[in-house]
BAFI-386158 format. One record per residue (C-alpha): chain; x, y, z; residue number from 1. Coordinates in pm, 1 decimal, decimal comma, padded with zeros to 6 digits. Example, Ala and Ser with C-alpha at 12.3 -4.5 7.8 and 13.67 -1.06 7.14 Angstrom:
SITE c       px       py       pz   k
SITE A  01230,0 -00450,0  00780,0   1
SITE A  01367,0 -00106,0  00714,0   2
# end
This chain:
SITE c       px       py       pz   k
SITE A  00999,9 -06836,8  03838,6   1
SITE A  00751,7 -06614,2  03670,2   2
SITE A  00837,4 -06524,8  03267,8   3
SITE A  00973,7 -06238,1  03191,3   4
SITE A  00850,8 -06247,1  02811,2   5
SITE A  00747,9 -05922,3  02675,9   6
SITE A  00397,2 -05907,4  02523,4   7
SITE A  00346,0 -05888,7  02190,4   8
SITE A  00293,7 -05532,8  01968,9   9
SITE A -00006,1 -05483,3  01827,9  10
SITE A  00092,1 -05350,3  01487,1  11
SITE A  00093,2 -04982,3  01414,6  12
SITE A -00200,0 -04927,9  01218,8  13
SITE A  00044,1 -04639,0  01009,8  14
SITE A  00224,6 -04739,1  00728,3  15
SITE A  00594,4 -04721,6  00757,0  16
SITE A  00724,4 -04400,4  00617,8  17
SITE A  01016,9 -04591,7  00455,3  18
SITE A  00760,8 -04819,3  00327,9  19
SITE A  00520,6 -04568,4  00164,2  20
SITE A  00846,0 -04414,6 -00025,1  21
SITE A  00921,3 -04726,9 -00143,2  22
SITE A  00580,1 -04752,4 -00357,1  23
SITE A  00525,8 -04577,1 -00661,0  24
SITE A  00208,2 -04452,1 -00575,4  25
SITE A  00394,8 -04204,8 -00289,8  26
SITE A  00622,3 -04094,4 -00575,2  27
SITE A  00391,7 -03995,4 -00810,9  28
SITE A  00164,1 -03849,6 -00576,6  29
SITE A  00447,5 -03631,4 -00432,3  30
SITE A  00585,0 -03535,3 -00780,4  31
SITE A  00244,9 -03466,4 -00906,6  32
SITE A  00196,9 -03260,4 -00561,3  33
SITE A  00567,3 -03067,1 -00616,0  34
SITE A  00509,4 -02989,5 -01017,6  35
SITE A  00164,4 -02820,3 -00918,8  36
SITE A  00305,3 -02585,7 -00622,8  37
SITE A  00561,8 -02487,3 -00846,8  38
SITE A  00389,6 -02438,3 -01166,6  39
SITE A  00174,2 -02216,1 -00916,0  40
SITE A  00433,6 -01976,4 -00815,1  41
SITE A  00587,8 -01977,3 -01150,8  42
SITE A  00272,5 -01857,3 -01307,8  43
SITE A  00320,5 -01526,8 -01047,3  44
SITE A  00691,8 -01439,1 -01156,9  45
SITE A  00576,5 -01518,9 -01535,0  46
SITE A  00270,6 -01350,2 -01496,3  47
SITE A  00421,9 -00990,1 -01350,2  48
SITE A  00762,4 -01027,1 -01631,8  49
SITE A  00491,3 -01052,5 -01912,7  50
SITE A  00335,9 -00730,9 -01763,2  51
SITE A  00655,1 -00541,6 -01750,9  52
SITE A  00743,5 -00658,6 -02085,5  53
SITE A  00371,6 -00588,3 -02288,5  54
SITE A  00408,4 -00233,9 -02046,6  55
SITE A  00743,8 -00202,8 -02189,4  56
SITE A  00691,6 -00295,5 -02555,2  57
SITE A  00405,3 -00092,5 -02570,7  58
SITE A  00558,6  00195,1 -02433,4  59
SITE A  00864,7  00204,0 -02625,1  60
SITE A  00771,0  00421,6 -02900,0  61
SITE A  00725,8  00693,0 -02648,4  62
SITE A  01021,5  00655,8 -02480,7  63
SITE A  01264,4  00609,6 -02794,1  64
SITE A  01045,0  00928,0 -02959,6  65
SITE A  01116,8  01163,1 -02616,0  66
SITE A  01414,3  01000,0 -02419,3  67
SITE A  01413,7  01068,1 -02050,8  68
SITE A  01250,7  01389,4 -02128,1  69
SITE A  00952,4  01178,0 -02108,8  70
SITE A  01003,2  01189,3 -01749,5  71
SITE A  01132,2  01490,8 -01678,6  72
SITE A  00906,6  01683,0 -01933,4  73
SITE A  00592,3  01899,7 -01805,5  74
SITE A  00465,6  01913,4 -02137,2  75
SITE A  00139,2  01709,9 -02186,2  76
SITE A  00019,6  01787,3 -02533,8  77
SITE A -00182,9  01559,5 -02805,1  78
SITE A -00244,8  01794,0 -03068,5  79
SITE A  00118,5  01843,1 -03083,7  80
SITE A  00233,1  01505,5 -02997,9  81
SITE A  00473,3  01608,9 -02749,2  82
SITE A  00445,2  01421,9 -02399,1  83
SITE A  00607,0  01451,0 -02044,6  84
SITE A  00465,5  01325,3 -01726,4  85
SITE A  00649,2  01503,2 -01462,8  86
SITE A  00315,2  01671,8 -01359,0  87
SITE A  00173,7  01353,9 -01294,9  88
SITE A  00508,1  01177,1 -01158,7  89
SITE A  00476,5  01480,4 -00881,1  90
SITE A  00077,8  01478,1 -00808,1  91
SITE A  00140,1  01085,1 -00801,9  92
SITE A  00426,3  01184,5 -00503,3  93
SITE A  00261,7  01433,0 -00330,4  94
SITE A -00084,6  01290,6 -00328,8  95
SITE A  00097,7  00947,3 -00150,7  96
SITE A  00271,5  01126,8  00039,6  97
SITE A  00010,3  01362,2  00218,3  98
SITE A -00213,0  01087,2  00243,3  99
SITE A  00045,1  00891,6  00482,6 100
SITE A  00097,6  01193,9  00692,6 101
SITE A -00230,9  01231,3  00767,0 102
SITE A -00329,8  00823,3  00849,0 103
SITE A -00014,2  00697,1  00992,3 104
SITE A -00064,8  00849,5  01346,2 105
SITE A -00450,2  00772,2  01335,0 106
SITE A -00418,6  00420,0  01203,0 107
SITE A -00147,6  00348,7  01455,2 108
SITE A -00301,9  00526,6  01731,6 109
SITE A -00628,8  00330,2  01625,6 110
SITE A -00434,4  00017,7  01617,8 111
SITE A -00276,3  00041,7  01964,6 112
SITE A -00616,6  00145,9  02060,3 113
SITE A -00746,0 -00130,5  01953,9 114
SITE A -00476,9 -00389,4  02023,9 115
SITE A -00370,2 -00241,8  02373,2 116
SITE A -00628,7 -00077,6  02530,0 117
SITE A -01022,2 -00148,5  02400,5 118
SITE A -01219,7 -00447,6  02590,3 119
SITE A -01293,7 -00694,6  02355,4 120
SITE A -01701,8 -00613,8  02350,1 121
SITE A -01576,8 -00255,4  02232,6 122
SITE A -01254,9 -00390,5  02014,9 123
SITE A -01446,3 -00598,8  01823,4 124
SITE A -01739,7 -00396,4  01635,9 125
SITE A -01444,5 -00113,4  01526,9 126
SITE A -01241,8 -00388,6  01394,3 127
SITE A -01567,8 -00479,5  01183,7 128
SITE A -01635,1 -00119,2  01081,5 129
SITE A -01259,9 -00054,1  00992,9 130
SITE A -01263,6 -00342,1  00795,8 131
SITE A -01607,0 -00267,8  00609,6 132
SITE A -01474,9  00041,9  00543,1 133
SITE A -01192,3 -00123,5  00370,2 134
SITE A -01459,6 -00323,6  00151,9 135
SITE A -01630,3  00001,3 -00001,9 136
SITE A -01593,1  00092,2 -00377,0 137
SITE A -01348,9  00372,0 -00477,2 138
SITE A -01652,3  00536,3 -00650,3 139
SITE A -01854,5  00573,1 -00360,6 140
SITE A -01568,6  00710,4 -00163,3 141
SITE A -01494,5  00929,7 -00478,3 142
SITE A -01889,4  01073,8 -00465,4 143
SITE A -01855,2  01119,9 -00072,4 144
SITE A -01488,7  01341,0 -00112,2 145
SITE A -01681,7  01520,4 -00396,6 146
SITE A -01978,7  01611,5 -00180,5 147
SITE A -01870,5  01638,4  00170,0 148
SITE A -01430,3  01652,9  00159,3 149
SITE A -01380,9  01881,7 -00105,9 150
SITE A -01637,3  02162,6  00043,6 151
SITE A -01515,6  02129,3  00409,8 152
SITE A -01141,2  02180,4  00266,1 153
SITE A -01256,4  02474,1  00031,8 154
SITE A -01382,4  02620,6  00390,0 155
SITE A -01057,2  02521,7  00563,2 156
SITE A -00809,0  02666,9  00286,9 157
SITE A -00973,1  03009,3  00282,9 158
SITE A -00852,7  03085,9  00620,9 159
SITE A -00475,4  02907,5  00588,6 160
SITE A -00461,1  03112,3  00278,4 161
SITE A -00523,4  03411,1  00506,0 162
SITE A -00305,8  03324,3  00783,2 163
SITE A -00008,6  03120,3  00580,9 164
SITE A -00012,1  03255,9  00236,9 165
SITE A  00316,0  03421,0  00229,9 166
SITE A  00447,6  03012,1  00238,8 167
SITE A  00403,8  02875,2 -00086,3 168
SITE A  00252,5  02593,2  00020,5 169
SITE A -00064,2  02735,8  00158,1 170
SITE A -00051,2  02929,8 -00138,2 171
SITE A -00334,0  03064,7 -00422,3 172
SITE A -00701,6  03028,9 -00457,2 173
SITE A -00910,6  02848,0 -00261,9 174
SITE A -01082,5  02552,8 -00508,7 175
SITE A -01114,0  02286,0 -00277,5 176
SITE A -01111,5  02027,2 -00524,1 177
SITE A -00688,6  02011,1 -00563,4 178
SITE A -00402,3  01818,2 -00360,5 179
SITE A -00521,6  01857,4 -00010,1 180
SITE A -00828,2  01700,8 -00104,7 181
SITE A -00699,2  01415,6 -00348,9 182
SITE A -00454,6  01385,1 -00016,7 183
SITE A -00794,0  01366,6  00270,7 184
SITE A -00939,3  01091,5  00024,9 185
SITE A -00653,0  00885,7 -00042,1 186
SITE A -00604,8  00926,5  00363,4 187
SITE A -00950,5  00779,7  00424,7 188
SITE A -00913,3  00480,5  00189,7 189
SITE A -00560,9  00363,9  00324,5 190
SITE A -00679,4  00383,5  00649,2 191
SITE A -00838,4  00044,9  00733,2 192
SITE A -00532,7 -00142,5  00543,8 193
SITE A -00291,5  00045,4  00807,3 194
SITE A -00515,8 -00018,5  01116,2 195
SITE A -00625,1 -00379,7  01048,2 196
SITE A -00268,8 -00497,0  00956,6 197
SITE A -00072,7 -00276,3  01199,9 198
SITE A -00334,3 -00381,0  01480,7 199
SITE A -00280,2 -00787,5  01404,3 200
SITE A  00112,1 -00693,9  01458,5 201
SITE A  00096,0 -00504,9  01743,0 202
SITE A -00165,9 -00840,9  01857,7 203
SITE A  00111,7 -01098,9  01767,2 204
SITE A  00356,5 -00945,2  02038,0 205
SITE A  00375,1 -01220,0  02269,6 206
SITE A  00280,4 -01143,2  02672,5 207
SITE A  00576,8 -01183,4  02789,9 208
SITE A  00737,5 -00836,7  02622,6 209
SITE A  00462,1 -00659,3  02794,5 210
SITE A  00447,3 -00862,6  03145,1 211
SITE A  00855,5 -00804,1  03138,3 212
SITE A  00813,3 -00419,0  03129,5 213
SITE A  00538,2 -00478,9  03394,7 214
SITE A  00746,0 -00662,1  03605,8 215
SITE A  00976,5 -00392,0  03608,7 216
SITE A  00737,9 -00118,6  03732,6 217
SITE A  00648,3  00023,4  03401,1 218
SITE A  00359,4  00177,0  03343,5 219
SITE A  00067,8  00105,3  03074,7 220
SITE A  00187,7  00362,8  02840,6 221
SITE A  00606,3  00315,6  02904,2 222
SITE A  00503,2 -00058,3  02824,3 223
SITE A  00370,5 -00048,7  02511,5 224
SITE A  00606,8  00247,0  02416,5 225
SITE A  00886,3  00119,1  02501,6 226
SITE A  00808,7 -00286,7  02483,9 227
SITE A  00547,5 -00344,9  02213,9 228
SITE A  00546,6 -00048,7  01949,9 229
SITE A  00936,7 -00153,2  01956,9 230
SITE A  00884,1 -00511,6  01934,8 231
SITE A  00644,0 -00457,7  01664,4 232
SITE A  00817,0 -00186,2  01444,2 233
SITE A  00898,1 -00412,6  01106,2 234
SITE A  00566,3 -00495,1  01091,9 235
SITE A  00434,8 -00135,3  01137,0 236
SITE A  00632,7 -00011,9  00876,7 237
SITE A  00570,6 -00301,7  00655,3 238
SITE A  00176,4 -00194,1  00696,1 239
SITE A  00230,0  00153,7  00616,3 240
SITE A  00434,7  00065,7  00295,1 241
SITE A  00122,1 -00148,1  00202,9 242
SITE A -00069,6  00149,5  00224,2 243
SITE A  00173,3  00389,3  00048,4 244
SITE A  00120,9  00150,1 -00229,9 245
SITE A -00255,0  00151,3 -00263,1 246
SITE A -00200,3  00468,2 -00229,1 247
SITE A  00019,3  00481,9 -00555,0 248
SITE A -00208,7  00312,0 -00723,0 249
SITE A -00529,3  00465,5 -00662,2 250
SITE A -00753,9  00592,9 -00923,5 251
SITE A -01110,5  00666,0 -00962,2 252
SITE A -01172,6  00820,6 -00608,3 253
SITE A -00830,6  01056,7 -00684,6 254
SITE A -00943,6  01142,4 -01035,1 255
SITE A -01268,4  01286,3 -00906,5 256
SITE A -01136,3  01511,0 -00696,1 257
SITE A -00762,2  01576,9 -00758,6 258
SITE A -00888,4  01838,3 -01068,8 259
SITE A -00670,8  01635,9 -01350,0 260
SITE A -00495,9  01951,3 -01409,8 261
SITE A -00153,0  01906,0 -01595,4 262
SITE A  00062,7  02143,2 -01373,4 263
SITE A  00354,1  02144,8 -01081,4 264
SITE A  00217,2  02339,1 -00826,4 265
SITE A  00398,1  02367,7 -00474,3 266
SITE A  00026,2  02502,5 -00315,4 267
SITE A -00194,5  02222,2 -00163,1 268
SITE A -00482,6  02388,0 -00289,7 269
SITE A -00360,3  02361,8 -00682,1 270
SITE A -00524,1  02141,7 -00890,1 271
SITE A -00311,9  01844,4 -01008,4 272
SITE A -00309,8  01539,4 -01164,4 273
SITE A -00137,8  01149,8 -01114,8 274
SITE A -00033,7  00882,9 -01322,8 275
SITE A -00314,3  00657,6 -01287,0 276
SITE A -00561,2  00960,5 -01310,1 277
SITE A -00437,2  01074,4 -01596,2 278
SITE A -00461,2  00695,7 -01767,6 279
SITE A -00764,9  00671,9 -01660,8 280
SITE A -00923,2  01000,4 -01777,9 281
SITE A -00728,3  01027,5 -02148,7 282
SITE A -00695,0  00634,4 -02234,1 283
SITE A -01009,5  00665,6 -02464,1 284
SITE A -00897,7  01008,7 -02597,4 285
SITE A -00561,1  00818,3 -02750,7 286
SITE A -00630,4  00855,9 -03116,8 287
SITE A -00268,5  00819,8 -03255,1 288
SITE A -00036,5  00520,3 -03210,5 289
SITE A  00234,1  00802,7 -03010,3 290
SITE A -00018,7  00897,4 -02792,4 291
SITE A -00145,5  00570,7 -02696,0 292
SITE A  00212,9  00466,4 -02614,7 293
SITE A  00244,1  00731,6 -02427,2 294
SITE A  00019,3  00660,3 -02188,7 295
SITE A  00125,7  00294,1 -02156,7 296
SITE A  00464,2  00411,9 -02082,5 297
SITE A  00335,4  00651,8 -01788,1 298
SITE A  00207,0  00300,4 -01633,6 299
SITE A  00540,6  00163,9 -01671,7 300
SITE A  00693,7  00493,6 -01496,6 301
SITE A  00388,5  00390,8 -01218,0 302
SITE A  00497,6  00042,3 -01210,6 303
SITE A  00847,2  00135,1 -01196,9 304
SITE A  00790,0  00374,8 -00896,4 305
SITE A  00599,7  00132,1 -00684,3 306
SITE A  00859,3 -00175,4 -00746,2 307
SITE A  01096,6  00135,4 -00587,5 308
SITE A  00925,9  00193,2 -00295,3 309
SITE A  00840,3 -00194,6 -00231,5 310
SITE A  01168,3 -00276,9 -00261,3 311
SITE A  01303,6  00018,8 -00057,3 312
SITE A  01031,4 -00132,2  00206,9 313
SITE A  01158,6 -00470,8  00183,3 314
SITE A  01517,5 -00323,8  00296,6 315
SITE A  01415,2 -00107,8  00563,8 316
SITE A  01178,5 -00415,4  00745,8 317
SITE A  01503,5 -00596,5  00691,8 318
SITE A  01721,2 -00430,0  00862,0 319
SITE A  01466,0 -00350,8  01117,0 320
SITE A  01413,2 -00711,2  01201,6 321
SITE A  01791,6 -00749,2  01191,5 322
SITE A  01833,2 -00453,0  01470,7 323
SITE A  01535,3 -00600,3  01687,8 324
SITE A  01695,0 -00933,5  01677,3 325
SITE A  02036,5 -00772,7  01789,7 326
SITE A  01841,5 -00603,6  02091,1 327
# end
């Protein structure tokens, strides 16, 4: 009768797990490991409350010395000490919010373009050049809008002043350099962030959404309207929000060709002025302690406004997810 012994198990050449936990050498490693990922991501939440607090701290004279008037205010005056920043709160607003109108439906459209619809020889080399243009200085962008946006709008607002000038909007002299063209600049730079990240969202869709819709007789355009862009919609809007808030935060380009005119003006073509402009263009002019606290606390009314919209974002992708989830 043959034997029915088993044959011996080569030893695995892994440690046991139990084993390794056992040593002291897996312990400290692992604690060593744990203190250094945390000390990491404790340095971020210490690093933004120190910012709020030196913003805060060194904006306080301001806003004990003018209350919420500060905000509220459209008085912008050094030689009288007397500050408000409602101009700026407003050219901050409107500047943002122009430039989304005008590159949400061409950095989505680009992005389904690009995602959906583009062969992969042609997909490619845009995705390069969106992302390039992503990589060029505010600066230069600031010379081109000087050079090239702001006369092509001074050409384009003559006419709407013409036709549309009884509506306030369309309103007043023709400078060129104002709103509509702070708005066409900030459109431009925001642009790549909304088509490269709403374009790797609308990629991450997996096949079987669209091959569903397919299935079911749908054509090209019902399937990514009605299968993908859905699918996709937390993320879109997640990608525009990160645009709104470069947009918020934008400076040099805006400065050059916003006019950094302290006024509220409900005309495109006005001049204006934003928060971060006017930092940028009076910080060296602060020769009094007031002043200079003044303009520290107009970056903590900037900060203030984009923690607002972020977390207003983080809410709306919430219960966006929560709703496609549902479906």
């Amino acid at each position: 009768m043959e034997s029915t012994a088993s044959p011996e198990r080569t030893p695995s050449p892994t440690p046991n797990l139990n084993a390794l936990l056992r040593t002291g050498r897996w312990r400290w490693g692992d604690t060593v490991f744990r203190v250094v990922v945390s000390g990491t991501a404790a340095s971020i939440v210490l690093g933004v409350i120190l910012l709020v607090i030196t913003m805060f701290e060194a904006g306080l004279a301001a806003l004990i010395a003018f209350g919420p008037s500060f905000v509220w205010s459209t008085v912008w005056n050094p030689v009288s000490q007397v500050f408000g920043v409602l101009p700026a709160v407003y050219g901050t607003i409107a500047t943002s919010a122009l430039a989304l109108v005008l590159a949400v439906p061409v950095g989505i459209g680009a992005a389904i373009f690009l995602a959906e619809l583009a062969p992969r020889w042609l997909s490619n080399p845009i995705s390069f050049l969106i992302e390039m243009l992503a990589a060029i200085p505010s600066v230069i962008i600031g010379f081109w809008g000087l050079f090239v946006v702001v006369p092509l709008v001074r050409q384009v607002e003559a006419p709407l002043g013409r036709v549309l000038g009884v509506i306030p909007m369309f309103s007043g002299p023709a400078y060129g350099i104002g709103l509509l063209a702070a708005g066409v600049v900030l459109a431009i730079m925001i642009l790549p962030i909304l088509t490269a990240v709403a374009r790797d969202v609308l990629r991450a869709v997996p096949t079987s959404q669209r091959e569903a819709m397919l299935a079911l007789g749908a054509t090209r355009w019902e399937t990514i309207a009605r299968a993908v862009v859905p699918y996709a919609r937390s993320g879109i809007v997640g990608a525009t929000i990160l645009a709104l808030g470069r947009a918020l935060g934008e400076t040099l380009a805006v400065s050059m060709v916003i006019g950094n005119t302290f006024q509220v003006s409900p005309s495109l073509f006005a001049p204006a002025t934003t928060l971060a402009s006017l930092i940028a263009t009076q910080f060296r002019e602060a020769d009094t302690a007031l002043y200079l606290s003044a303009l520290i606390a107009a970056g903590f009314v900037l900060f203030v406004i984009t923690m607002l919209v972020n977390v207003v974002a983080r809410i709306l992708v919430w219960k966006l997810t929560v709703q496609s989830v549902e479906v």
